[in-house]
N, CA and C atoms as an extended XYZ file, in Angstrom:
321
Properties=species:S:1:pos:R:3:atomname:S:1:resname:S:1:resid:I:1 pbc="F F F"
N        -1.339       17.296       19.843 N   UNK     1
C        -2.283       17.194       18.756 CA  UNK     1
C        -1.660       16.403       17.603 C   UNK     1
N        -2.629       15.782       17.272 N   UNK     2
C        -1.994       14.499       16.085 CA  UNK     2
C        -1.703       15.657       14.762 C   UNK     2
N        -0.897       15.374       13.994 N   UNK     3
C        -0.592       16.214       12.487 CA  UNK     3
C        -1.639       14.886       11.419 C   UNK     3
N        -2.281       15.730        9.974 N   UNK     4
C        -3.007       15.005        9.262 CA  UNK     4
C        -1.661       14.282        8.399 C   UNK     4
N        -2.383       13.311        8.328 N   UNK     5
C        -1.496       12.321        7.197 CA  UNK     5
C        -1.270       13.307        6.004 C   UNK     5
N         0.041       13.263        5.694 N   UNK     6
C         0.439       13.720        4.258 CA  UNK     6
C        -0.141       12.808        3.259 C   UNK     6
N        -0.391       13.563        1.851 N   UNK     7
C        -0.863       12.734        0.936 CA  UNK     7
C        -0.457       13.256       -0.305 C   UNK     7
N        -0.129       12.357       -1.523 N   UNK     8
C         0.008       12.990       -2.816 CA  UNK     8
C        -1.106       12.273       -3.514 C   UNK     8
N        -1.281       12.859       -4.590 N   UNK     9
C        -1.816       12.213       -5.995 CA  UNK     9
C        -0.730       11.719       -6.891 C   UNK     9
N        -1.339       10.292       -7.541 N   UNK    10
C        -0.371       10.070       -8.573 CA  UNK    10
C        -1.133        8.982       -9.662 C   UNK    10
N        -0.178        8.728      -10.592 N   UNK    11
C        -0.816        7.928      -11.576 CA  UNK    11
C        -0.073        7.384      -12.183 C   UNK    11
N        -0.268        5.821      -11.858 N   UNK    12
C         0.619        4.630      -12.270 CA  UNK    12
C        -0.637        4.066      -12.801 C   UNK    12
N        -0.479        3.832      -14.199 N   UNK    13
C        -1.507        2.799      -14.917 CA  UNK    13
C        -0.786        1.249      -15.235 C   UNK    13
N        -1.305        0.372      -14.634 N   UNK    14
C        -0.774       -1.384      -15.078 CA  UNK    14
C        -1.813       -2.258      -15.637 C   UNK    14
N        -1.303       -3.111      -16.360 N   UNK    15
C        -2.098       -3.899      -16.959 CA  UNK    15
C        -3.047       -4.571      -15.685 C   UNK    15
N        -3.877       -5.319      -15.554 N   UNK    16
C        -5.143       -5.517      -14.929 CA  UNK    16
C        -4.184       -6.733      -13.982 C   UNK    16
N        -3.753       -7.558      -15.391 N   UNK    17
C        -3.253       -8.868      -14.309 CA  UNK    17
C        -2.272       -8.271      -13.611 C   UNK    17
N        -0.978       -7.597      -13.963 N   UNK    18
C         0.091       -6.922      -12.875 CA  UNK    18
C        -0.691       -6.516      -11.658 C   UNK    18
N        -1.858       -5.389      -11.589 N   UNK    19
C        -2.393       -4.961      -10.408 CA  UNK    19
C        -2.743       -6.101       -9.544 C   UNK    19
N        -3.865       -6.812      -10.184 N   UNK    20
C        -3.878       -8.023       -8.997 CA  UNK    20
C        -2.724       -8.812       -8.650 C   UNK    20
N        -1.840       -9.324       -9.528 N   UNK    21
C        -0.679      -10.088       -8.946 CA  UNK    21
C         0.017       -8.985       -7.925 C   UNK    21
N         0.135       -7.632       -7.647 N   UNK    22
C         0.650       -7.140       -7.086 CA  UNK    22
C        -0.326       -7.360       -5.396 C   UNK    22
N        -1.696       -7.104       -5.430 N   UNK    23
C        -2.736       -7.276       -4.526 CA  UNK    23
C        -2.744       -8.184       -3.805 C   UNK    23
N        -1.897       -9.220       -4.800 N   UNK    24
C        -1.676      -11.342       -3.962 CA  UNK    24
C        -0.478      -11.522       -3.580 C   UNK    24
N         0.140      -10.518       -3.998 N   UNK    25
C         1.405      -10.270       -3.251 CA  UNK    25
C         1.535       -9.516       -1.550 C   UNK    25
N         0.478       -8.602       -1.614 N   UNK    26
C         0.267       -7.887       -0.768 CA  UNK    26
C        -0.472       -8.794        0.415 C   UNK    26
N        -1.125       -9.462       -0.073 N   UNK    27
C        -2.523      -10.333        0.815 CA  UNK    27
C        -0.977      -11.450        1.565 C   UNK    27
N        -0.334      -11.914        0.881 N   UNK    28
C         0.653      -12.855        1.533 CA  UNK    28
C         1.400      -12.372        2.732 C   UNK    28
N         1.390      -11.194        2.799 N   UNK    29
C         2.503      -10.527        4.004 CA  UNK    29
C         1.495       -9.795        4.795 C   UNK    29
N         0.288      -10.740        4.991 N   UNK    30
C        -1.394       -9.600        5.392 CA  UNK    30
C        -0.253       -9.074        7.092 C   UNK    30
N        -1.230       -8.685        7.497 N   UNK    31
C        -0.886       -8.144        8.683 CA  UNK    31
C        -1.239       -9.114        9.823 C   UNK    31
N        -2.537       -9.866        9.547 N   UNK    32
C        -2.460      -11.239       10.488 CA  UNK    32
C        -2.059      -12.527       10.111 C   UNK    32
N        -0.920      -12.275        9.183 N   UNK    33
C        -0.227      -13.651        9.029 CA  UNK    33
C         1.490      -13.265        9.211 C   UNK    33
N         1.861      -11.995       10.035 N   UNK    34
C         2.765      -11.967       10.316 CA  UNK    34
C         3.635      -10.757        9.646 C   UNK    34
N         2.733      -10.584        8.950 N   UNK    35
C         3.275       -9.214        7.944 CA  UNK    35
C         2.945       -8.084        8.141 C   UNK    35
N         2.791       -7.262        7.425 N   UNK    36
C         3.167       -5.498        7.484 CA  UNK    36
C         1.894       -4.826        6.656 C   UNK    36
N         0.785       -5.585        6.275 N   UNK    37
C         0.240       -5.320        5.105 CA  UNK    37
C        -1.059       -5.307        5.284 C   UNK    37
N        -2.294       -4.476        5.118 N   UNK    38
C        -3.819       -4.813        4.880 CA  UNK    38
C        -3.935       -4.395        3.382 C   UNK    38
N        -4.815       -5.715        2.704 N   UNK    39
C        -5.120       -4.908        1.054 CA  UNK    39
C        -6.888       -5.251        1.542 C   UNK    39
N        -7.655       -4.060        1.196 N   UNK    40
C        -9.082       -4.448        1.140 CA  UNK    40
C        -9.587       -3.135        0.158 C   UNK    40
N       -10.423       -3.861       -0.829 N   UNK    41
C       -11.086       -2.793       -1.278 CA  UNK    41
C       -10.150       -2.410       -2.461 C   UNK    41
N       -10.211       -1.545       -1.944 N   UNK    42
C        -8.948       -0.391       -3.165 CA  UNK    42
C        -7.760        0.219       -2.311 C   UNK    42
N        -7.680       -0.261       -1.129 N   UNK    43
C        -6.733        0.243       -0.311 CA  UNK    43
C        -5.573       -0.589        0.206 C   UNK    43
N        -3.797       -0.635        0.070 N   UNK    44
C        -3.526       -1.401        0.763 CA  UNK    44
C        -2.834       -0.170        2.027 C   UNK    44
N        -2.966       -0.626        3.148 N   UNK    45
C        -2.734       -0.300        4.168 CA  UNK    45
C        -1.205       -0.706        4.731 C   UNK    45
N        -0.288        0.154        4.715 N   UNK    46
C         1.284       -0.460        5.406 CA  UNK    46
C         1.293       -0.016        7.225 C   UNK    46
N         1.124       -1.384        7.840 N   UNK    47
C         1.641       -1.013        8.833 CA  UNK    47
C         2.893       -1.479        9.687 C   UNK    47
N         3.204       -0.598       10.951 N   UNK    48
C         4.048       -0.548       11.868 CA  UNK    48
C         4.955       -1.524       12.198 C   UNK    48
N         3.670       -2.874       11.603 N   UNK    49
C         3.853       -3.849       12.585 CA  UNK    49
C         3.208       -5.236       12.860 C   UNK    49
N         3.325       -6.301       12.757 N   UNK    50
C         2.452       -7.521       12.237 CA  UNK    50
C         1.497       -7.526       13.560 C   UNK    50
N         0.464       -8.301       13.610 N   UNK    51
C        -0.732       -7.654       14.327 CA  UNK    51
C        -0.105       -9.189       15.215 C   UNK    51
N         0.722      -10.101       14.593 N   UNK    52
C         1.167      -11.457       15.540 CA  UNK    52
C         2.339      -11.133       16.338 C   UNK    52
N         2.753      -12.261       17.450 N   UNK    53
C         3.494      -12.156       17.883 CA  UNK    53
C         3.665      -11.264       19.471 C   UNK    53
N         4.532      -10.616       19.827 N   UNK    54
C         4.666       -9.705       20.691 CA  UNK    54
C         4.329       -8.343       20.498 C   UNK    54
N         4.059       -8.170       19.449 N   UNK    55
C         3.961       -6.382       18.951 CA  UNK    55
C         3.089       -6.067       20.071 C   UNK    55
N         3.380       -4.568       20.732 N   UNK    56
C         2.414       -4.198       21.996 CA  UNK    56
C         1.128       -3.128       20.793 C   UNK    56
N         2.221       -2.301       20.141 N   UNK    57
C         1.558       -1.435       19.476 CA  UNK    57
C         1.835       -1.400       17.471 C   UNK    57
N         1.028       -2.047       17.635 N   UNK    58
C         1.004       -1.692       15.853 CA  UNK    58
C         0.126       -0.426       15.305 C   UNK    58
N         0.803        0.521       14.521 N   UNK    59
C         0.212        1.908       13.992 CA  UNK    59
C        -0.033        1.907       12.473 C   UNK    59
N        -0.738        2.024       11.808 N   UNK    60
C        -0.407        2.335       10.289 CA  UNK    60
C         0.570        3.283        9.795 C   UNK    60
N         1.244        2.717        8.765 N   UNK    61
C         1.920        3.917        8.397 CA  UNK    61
C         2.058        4.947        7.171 C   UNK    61
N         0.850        3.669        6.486 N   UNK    62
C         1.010        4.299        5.077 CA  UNK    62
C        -0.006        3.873        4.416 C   UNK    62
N        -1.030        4.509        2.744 N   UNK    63
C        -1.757        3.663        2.603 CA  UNK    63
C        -1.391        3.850        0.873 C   UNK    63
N        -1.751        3.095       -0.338 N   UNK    64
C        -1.957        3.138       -1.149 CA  UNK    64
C        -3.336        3.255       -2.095 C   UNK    64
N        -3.816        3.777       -2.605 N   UNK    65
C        -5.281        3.266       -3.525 CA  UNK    65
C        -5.266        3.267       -4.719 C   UNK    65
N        -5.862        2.342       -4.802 N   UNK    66
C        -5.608        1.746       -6.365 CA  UNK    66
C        -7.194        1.779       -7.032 C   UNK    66
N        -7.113        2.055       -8.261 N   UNK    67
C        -8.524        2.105       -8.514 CA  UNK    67
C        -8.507        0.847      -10.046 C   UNK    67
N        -9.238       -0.007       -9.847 N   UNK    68
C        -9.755       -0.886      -10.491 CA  UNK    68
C       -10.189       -0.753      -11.906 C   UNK    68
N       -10.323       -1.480      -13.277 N   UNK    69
C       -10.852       -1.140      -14.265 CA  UNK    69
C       -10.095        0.418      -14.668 C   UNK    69
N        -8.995        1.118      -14.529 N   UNK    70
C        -9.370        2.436      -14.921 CA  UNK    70
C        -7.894        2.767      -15.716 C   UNK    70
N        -8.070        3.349      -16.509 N   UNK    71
C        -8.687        4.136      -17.619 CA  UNK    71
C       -10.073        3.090      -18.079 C   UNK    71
N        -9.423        1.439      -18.165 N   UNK    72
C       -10.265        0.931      -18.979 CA  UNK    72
C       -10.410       -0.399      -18.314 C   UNK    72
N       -11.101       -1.412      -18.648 N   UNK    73
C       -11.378       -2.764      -18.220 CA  UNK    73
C        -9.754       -3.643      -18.068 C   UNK    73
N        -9.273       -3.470      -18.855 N   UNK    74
C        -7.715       -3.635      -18.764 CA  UNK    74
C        -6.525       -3.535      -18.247 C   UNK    74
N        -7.358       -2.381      -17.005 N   UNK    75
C        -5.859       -1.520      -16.933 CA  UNK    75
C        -6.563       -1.276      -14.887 C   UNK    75
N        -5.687       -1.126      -14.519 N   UNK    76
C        -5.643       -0.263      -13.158 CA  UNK    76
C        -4.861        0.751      -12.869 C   UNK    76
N        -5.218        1.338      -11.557 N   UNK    77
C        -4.327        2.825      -11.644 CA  UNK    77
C        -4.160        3.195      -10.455 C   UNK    77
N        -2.772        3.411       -9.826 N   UNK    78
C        -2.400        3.741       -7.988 CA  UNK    78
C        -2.955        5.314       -8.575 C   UNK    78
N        -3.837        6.102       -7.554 N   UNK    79
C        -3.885        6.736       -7.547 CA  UNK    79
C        -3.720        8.277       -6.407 C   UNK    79
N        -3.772        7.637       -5.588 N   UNK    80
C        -3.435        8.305       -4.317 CA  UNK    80
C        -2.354        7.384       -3.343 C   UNK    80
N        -1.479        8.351       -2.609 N   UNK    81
C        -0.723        8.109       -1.589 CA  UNK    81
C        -0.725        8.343       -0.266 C   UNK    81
N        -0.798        8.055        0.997 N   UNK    82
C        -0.979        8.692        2.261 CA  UNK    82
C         0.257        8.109        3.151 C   UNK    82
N         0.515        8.919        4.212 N   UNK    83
C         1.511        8.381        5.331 CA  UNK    83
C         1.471        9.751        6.234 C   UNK    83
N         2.139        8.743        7.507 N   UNK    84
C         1.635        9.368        8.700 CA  UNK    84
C         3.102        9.577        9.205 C   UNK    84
N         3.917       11.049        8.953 N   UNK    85
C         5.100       10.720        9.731 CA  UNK    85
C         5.065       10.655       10.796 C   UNK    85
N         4.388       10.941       11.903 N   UNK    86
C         4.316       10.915       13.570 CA  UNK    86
C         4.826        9.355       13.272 C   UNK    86
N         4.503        8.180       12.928 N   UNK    87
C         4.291        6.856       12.648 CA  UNK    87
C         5.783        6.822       12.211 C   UNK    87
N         6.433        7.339       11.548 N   UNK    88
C         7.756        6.536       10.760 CA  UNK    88
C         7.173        6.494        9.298 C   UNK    88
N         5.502        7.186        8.871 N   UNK    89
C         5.780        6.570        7.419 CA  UNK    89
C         6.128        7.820        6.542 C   UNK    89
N         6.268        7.304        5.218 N   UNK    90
C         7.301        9.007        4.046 CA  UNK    90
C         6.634        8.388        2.803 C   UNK    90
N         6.342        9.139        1.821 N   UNK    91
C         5.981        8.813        0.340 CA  UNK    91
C         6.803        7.523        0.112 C   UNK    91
N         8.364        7.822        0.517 N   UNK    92
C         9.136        6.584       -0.847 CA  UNK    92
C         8.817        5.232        0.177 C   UNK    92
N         8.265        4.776        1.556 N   UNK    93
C         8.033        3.964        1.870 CA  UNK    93
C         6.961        3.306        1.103 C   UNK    93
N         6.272        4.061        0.791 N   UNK    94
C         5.230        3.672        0.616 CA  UNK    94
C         5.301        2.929       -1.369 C   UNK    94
N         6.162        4.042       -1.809 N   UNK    95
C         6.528        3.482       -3.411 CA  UNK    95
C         7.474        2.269       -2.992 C   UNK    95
N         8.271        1.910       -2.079 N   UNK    96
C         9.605        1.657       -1.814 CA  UNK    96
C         8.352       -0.082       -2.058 C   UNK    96
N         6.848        0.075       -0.823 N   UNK    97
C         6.359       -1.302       -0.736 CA  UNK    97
C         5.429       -1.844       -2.065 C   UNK    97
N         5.337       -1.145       -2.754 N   UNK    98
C         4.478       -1.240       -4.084 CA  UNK    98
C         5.347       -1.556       -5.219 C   UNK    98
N         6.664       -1.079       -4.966 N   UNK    99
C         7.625       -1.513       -6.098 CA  UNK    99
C         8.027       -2.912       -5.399 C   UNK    99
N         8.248       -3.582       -3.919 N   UNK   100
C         8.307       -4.753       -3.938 CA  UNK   100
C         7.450       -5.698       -4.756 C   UNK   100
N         6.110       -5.235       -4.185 N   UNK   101
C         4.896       -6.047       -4.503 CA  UNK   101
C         5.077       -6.363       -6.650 C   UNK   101
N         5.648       -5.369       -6.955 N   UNK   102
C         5.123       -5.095       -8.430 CA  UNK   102
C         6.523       -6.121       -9.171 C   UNK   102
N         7.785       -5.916       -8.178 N   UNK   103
C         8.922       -6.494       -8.721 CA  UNK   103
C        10.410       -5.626       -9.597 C   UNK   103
N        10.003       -4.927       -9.670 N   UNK   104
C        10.188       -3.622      -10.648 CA  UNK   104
C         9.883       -2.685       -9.703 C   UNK   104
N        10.554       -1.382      -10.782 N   UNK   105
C        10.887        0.039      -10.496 CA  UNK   105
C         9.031        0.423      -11.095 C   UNK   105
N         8.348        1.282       -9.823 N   UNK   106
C         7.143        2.305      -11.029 CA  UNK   106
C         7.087        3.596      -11.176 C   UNK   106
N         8.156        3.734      -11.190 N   UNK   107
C         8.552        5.607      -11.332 CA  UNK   107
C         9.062        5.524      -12.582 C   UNK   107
């Protein structure tokens, strides 16, 4: 029987342009251009495994959501965390790929 994805709540507020530059950061390493990454929506998705190449099995391992506009028109906000350890994924993977994207520490 599969175990449910672990999940936290959290709240990182960034200025509007940081969030998207972080989002175009994310879109560059997509998952069908060889990378580790789905961003759609409000979600970026970390997976296993680039969807190119030889990979037999790519799994997700982790997801982020980010919510848009919030507190204010200015601002965005990670608000939830998910990962799947059956998969290999853990909370700090998941901060570990958002602090790439961002450049900086967001703790």
């Amino acid at each position: 029987m599969t175990k449910p994805w672990q999940q936290c709540e959290v709240h990182v507020v960034l200025p509007f342009a940081e969030a998207r530059e972080m989002w175009r950061r994310a879109e560059l390493f997509d998952v069908d251009k060889g990378g580790r990454y789905d961003a759609r929506g409000g979600c970026i998705l970390i997976w296993s495994a680039s969807f190119t190449g030889d990979h037999e099995r790519a799994e997700p391992q982790g997801e982020a959501y980010l919510r848009w506009h919030t507190p204010d028109e200015w601002h965005a906000t990670w608000v939830k965390f998910g990962w799947d350890t059956e998969e290999g994924g853990s909370e700090e993977m998941v901060w570990q790929a958002l602090e790439l994207f961002a450049g900086r520490s967001l703790r």
